[in-house]
N, C-alpha and C positions, 0 to 999 in steps of 0.2 A: 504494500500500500504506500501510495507516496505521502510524503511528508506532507503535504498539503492538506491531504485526506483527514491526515490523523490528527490536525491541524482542528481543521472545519467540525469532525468529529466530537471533541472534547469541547469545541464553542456550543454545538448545537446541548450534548449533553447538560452542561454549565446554563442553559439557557431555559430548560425545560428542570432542574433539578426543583423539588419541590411540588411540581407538576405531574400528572399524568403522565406515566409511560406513553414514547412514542413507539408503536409500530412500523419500523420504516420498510421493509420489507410489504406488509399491507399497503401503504403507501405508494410504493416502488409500482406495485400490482396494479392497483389502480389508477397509477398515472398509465402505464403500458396498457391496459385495458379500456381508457379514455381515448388514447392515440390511434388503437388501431381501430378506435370505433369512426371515428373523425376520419380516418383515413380510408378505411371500407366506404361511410357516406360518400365522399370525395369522389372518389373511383368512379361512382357512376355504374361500377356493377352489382347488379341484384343479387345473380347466385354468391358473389363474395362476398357479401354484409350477408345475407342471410347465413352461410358458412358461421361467420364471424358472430352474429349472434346465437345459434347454437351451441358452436364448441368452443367458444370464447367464453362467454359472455354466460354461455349455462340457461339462455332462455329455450320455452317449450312454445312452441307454435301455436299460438292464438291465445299464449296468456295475456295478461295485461302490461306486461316491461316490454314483451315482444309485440305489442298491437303499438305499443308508444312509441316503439323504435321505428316501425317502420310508419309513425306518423310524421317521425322525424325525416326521415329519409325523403318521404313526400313534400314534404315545408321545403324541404334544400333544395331537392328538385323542381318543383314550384306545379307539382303535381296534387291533382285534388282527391 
């Protein structure tokens, strides 16, 4: 790890002592799981967001995270 790391590390700890355990890891997950969501909408393809919310994302076809996502995908697209 570079010196910088263990650097920022020990700030962020010092920052948060007191506080609430951070999860960065969870965290981590969920920036990576925001991105490729953003990135799937992006594309412009259907089968690869829908991919992407299944084995991503953990959604079931016609629940309601999965009707919302792809309300999303419609809004971006500027489809009704």
């Amino acid at each position: 790890m570079p010196k910088d790391d263990d650097i920022e590390k020990v700030r962020a700890e010092e920052e948060r002592r007191g506080k609430r355990p951070l999860d960065l890891e969870a965290k981590r997950r969920a920036l990576l799981i925001r991105k490729k969501f953003y990135e799937a909408i992006r594309s412009g393809n259907r089968k690869q967001f829908e991919e992407m919310l299944i084995h991503d994302l953990g959604q079931t076809p016609g629940s309601e995270a999965h009707v919302r996502s792809w309300n999303a995908w419609k809004e971006y697209h500027g489809e009704k």
